[in-house]
DSSP file (Angstrom, degrees, kcal/mol; ACC not computed):
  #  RESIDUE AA STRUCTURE BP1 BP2  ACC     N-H-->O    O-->H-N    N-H-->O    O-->H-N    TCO  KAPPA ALPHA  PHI   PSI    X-CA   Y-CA   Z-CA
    1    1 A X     >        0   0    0      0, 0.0     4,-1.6     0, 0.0     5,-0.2   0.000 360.0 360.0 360.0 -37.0 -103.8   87.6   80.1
    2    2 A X  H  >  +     0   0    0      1,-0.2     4,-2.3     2,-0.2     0, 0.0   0.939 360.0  48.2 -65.8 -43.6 -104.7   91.3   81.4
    3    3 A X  H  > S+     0   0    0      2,-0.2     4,-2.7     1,-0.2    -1,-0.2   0.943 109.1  44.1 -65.2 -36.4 -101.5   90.8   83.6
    4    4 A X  H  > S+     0   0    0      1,-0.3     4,-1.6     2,-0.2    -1,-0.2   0.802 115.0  51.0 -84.3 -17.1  -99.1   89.5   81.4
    5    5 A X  H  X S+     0   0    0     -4,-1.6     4,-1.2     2,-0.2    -1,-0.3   0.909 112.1  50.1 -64.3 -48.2 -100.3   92.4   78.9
    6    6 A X  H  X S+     0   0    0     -4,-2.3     4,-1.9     2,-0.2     3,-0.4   0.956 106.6  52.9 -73.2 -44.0  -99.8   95.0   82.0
    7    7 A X  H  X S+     0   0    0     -4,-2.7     4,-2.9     1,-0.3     5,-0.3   0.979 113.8  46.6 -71.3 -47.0  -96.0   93.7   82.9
    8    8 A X  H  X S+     0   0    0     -4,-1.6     4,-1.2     2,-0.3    -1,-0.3   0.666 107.6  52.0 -56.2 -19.4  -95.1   94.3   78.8
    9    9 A X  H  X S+     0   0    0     -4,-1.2     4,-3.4    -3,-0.4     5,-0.3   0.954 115.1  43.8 -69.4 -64.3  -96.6   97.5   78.8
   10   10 A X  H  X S+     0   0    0     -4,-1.9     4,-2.1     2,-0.2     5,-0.4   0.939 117.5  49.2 -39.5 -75.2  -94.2   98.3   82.1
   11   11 A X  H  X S+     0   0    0     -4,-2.9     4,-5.6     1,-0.2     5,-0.2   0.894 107.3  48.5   2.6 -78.6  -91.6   96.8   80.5
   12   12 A X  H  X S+     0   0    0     -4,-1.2     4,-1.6    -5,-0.3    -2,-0.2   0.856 116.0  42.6 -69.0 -29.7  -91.8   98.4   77.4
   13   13 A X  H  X S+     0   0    0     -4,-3.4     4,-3.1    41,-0.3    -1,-0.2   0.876 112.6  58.1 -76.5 -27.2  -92.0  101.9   78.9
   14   14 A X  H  X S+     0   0    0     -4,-2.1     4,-3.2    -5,-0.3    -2,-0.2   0.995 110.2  40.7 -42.2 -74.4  -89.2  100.9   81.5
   15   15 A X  H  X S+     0   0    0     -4,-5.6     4,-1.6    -5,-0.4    -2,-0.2   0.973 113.4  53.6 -57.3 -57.4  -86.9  100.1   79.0
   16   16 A X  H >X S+     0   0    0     -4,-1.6     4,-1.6     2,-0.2     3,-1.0   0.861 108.5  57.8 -34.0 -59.6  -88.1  103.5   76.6
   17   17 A X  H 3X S+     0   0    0     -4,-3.1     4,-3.7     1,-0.3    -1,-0.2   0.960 110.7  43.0 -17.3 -71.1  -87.3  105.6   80.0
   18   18 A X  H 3X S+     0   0    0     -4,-3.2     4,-0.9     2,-0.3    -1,-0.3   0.428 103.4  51.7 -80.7  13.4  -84.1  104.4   79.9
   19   19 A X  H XX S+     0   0    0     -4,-1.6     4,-1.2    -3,-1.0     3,-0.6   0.770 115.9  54.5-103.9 -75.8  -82.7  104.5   76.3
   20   20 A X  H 3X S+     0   0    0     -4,-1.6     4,-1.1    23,-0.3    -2,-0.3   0.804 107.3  50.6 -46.7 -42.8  -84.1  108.6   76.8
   21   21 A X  H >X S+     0   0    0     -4,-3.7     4,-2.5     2,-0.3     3,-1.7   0.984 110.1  47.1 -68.0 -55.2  -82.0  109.0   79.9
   22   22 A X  H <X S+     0   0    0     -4,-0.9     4,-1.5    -3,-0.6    -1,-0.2   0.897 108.2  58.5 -44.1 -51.5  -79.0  107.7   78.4
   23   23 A X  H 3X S+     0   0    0     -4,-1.2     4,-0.5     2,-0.2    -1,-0.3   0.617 109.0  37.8 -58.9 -11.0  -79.7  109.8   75.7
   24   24 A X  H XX S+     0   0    0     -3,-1.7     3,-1.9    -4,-1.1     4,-1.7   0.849 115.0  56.4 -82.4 -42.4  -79.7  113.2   77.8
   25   25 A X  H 3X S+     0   0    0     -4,-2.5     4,-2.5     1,-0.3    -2,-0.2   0.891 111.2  45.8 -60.3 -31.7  -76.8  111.9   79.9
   26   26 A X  H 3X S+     0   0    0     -4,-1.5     4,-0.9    -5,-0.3    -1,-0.3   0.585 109.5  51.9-108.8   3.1  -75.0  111.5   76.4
   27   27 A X  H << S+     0   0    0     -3,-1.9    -1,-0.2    -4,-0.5    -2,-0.2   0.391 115.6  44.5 -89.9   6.3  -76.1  115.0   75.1
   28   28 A X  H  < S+     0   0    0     -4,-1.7    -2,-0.2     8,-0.1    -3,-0.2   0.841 120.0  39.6 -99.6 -43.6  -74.6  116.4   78.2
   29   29 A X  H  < S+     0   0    0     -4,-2.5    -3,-0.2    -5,-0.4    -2,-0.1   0.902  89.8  97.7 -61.7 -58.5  -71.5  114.2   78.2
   30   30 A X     <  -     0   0    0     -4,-0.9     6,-0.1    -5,-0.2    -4,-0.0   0.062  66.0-131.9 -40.6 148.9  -70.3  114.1   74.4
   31   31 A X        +     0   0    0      5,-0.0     2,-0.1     4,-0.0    -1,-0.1   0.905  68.9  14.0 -77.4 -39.0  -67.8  116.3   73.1
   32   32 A X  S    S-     0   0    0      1,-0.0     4,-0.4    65,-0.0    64,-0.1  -0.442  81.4 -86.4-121.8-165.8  -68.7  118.0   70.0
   33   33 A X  S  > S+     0   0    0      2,-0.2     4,-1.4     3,-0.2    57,-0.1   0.822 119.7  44.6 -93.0 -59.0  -71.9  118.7   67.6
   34   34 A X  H  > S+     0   0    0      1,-0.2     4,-1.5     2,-0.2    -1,-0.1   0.860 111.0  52.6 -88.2 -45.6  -71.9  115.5   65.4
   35   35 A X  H  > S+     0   0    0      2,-0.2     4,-1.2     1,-0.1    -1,-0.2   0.737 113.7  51.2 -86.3 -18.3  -71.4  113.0   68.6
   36   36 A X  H >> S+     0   0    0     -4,-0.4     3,-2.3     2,-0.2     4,-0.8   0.970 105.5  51.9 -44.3 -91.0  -74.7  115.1   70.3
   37   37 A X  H >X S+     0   0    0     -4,-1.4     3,-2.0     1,-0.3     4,-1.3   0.636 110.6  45.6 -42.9 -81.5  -76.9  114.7   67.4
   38   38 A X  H 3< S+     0   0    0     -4,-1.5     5,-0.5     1,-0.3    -1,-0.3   0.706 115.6  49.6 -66.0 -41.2  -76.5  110.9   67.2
   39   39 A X  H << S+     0   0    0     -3,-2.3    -1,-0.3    -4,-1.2    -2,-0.3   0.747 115.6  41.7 -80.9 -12.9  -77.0  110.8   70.8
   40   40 A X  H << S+     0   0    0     -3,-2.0    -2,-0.2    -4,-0.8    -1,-0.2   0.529 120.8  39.9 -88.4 -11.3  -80.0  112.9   70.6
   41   41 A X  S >X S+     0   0    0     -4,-1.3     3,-2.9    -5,-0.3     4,-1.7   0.539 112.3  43.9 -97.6 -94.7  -81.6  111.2   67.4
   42   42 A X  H 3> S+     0   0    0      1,-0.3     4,-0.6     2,-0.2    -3,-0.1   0.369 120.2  30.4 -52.8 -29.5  -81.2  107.4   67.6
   43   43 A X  H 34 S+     0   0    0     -5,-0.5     4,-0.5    -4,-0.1   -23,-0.3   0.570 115.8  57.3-120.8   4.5  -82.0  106.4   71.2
   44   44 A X  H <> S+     0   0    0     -3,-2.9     4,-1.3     2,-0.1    -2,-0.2   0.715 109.6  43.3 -95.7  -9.0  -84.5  109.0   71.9
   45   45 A X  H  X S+     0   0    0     -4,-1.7     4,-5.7     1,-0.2     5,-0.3   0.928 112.1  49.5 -69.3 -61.4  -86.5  108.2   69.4
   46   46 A X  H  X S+     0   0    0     -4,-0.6     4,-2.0     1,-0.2    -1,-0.2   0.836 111.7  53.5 -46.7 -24.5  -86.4  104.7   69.8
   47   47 A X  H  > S+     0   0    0     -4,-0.5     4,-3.0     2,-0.2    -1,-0.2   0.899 109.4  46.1 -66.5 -33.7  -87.1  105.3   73.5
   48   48 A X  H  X S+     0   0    0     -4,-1.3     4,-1.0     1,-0.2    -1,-0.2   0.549 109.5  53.2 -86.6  -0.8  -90.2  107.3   73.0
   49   49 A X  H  X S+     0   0    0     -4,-5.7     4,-2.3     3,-0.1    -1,-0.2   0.853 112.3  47.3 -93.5 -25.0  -91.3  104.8   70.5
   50   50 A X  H  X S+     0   0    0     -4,-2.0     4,-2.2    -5,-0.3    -2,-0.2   0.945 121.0  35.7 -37.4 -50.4  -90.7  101.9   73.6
   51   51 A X  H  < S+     0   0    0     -4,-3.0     4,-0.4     1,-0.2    -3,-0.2   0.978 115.6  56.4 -78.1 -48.3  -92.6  103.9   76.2
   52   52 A X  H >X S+     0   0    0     -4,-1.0     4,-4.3     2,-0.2     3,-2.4   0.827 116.6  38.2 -24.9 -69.7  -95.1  105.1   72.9
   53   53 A X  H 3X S+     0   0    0     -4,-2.3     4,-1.2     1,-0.3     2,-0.9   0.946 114.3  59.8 -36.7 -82.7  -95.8  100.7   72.3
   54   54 A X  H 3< S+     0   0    0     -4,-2.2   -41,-0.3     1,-0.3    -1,-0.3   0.344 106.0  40.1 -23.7 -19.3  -95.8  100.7   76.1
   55   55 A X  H <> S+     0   0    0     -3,-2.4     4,-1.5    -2,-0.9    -1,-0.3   0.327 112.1  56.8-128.7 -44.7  -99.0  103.2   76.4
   56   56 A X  H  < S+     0   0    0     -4,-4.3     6,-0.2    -3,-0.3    -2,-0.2   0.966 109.0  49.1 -57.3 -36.6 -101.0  101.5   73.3
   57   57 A X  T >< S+     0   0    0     -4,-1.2     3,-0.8     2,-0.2    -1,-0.2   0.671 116.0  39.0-128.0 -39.6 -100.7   98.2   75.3
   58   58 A X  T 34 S+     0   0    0      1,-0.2     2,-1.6   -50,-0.1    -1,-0.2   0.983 124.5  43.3 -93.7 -59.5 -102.0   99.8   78.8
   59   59 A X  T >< S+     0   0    0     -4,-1.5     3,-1.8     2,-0.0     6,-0.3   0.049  79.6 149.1 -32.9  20.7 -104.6  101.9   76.8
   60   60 A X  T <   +     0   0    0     -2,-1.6     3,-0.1    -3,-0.8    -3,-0.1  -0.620  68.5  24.3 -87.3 169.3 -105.9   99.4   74.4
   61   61 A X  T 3  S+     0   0    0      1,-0.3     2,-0.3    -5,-0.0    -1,-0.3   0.451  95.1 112.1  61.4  15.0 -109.3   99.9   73.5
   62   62 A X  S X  S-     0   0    0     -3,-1.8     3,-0.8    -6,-0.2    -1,-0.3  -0.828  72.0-128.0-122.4 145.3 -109.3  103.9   74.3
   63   63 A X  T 3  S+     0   0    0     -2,-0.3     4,-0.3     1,-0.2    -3,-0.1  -0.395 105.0  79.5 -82.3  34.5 -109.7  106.5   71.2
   64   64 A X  T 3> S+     0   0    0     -5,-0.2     4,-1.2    -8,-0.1    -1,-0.2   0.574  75.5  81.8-114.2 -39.8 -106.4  108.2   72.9
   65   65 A X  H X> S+     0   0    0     -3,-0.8     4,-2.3    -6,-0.3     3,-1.1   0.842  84.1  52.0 -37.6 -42.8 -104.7  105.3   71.1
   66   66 A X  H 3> S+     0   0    0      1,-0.3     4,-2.9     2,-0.2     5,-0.4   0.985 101.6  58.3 -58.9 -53.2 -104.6  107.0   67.7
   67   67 A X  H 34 S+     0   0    0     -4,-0.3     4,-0.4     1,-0.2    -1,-0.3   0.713 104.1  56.2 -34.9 -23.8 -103.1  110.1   68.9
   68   68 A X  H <X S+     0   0    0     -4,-1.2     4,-0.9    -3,-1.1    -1,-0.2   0.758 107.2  42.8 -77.5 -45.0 -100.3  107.9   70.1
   69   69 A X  H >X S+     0   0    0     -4,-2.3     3,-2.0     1,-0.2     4,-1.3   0.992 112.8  60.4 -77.0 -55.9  -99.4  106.2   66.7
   70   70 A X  H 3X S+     0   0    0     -4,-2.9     4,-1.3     1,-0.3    -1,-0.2   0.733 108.7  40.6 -62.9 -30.1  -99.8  109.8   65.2
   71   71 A X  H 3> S+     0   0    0     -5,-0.4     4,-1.1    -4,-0.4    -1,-0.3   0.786 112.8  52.8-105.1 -20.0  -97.1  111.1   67.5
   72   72 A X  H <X S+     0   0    0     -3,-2.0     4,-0.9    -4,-0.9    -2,-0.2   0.840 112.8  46.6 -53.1 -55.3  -95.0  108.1   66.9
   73   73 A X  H >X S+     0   0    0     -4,-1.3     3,-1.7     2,-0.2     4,-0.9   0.978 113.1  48.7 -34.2 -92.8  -95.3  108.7   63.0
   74   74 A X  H 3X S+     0   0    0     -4,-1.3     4,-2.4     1,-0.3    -3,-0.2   0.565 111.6  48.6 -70.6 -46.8  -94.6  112.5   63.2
   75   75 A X  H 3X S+     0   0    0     -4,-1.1     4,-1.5     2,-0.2    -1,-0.3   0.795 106.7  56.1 -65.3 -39.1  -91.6  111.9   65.3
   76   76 A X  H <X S+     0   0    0     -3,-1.7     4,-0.5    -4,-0.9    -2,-0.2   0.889 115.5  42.2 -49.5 -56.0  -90.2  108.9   62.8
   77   77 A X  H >X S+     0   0    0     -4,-0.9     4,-1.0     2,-0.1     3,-0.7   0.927 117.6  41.5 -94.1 -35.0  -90.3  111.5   60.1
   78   78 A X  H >X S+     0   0    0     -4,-2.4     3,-1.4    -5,-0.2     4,-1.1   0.970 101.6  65.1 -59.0 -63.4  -89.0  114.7   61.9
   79   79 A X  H 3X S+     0   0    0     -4,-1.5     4,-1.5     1,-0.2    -1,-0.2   0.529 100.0  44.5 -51.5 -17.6  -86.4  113.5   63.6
   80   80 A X  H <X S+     0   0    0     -3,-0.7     4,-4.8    -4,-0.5    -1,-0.2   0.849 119.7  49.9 -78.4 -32.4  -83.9  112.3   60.8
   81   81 A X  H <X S+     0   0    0     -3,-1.4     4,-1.5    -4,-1.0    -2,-0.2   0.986 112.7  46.2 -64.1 -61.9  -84.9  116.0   59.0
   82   82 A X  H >X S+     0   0    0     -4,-1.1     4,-2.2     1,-0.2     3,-0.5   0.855 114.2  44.9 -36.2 -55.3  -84.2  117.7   62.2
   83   83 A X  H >X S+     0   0    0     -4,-1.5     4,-2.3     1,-0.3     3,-1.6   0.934 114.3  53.8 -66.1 -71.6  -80.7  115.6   62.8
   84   84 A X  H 3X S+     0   0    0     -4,-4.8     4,-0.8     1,-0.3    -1,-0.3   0.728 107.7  48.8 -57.3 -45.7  -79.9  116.4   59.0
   85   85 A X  H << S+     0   0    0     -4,-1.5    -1,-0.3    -3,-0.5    -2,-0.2   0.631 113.3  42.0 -89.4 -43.8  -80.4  120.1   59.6
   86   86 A X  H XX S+     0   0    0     -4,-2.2     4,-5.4    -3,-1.6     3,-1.0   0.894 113.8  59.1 -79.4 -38.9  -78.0  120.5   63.0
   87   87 A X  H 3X S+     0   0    0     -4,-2.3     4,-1.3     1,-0.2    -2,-0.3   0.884 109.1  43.7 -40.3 -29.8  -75.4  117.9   60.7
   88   88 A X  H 3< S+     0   0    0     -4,-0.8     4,-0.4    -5,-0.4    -1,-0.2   0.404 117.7  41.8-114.6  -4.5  -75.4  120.8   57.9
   89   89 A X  H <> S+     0   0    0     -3,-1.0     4,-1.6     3,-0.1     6,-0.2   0.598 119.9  46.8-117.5 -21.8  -74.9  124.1   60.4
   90   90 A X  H  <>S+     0   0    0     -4,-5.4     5,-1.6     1,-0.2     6,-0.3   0.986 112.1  46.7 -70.7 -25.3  -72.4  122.2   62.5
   91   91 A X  T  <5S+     0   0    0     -4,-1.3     3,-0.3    -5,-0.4    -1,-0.2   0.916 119.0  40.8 -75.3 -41.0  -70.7  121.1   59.6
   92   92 A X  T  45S+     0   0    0     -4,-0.4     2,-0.5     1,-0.3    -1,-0.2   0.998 117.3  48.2 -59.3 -69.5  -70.8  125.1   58.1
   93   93 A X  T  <5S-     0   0    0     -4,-1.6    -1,-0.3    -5,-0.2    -2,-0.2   0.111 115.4-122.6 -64.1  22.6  -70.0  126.7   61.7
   94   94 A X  T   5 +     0   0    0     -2,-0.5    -3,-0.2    -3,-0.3    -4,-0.1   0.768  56.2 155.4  44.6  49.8  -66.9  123.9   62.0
   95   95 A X      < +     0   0    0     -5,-1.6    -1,-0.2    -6,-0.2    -4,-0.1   0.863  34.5  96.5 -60.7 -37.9  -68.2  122.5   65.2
   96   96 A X  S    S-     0   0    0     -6,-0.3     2,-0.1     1,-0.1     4,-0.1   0.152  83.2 -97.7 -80.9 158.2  -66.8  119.4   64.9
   97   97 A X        -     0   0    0      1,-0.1     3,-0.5     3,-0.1    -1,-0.1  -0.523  56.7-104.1 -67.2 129.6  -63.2  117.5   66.4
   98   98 A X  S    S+     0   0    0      1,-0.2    -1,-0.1     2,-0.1    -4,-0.0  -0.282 103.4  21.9 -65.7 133.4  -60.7  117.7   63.6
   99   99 A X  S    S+     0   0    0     -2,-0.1    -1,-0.2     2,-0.0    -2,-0.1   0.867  86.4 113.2  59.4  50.2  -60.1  114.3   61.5
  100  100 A X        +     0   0    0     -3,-0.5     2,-0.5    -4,-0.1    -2,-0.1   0.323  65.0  76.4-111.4  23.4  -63.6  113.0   62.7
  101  101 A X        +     0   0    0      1,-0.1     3,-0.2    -5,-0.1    -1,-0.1  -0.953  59.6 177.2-111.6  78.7  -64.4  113.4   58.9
  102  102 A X  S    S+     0   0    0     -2,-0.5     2,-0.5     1,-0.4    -1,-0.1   0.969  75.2  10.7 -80.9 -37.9  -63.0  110.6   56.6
  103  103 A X  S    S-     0   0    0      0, 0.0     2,-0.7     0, 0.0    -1,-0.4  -0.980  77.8-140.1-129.0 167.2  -64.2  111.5   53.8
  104  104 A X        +     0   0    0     -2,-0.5     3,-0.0    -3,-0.2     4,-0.0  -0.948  20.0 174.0-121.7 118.3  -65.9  114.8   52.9
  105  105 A X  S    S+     0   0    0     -2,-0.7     3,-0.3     2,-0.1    -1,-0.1   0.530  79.6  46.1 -96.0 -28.3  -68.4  114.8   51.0
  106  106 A X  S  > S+     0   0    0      1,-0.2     4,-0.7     2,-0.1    -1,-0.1   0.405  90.5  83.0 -98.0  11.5  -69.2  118.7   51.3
  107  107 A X  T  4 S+     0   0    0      1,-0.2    -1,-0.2     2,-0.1    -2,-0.1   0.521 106.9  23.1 -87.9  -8.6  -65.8  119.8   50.8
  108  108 A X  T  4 S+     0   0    0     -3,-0.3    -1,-0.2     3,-0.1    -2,-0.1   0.061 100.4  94.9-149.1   5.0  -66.0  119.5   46.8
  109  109 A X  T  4 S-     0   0    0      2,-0.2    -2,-0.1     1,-0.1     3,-0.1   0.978  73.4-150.8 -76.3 -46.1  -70.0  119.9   46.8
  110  110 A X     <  +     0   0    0     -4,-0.7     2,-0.3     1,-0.5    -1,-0.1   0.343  66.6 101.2  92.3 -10.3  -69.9  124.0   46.2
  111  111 A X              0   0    0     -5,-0.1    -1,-0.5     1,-0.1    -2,-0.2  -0.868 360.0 360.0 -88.5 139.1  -73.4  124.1   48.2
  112  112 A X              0   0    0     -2,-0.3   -20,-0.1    -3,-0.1    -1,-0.1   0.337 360.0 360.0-101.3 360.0  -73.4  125.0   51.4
């Protein structure tokens, strides 16, 4: 049981690695602001919640666990506020490729 527990911990941080690699490779790669931020929210979180799972599993029983969920939590809720926050200055500063916009939603809001 202790092994099959070890290879899913290894697993789970394997796979977590690699969703975060993609994601830098696809904040380096992408063209504009908006196509960043998706590749810097959505598969680095999920990666660092893989390798996060991946860490309880080889730690279980250790008071280090909590810290683990805590930073898993913290990250869950920041990251969509962060990602809202770069959406709303690219969107002000015009970063983005023209007609990647279908509808605009802030063009008739009168708040910036």
């Amino acid at each position: 049981m202790n092994t099959i527990l070890e290879v899913i911990s290894a697993i789970l941080i394997l796979l977590g690695a690699i969703l975060a690699f993609t994601a830098a490779v696809g904040i380096v790669r992408f063209p504009d602001t908006l196509s960043r931020m998706h590749a810097a929210t959505k598969p680095q979180v999920v990666g660092l919640l893989l390798v996060l799972a991946g860490a309880v599993i080889e730690l279980r029983g250790n008071v280090d666990i909590w810290m683990l969920v805590l930073v898993g939590i913290f990250t869950l809720v920041t990251a969509p506020v962060i990602a809202h926050v770069v959406g709303r200055v690219a969107y002000r500063e015009q970063r983005g490729r023209d007609g990647l916009l279908i509808v605009n939603e802030m063009e008739s809001d009168g708040r910036d």
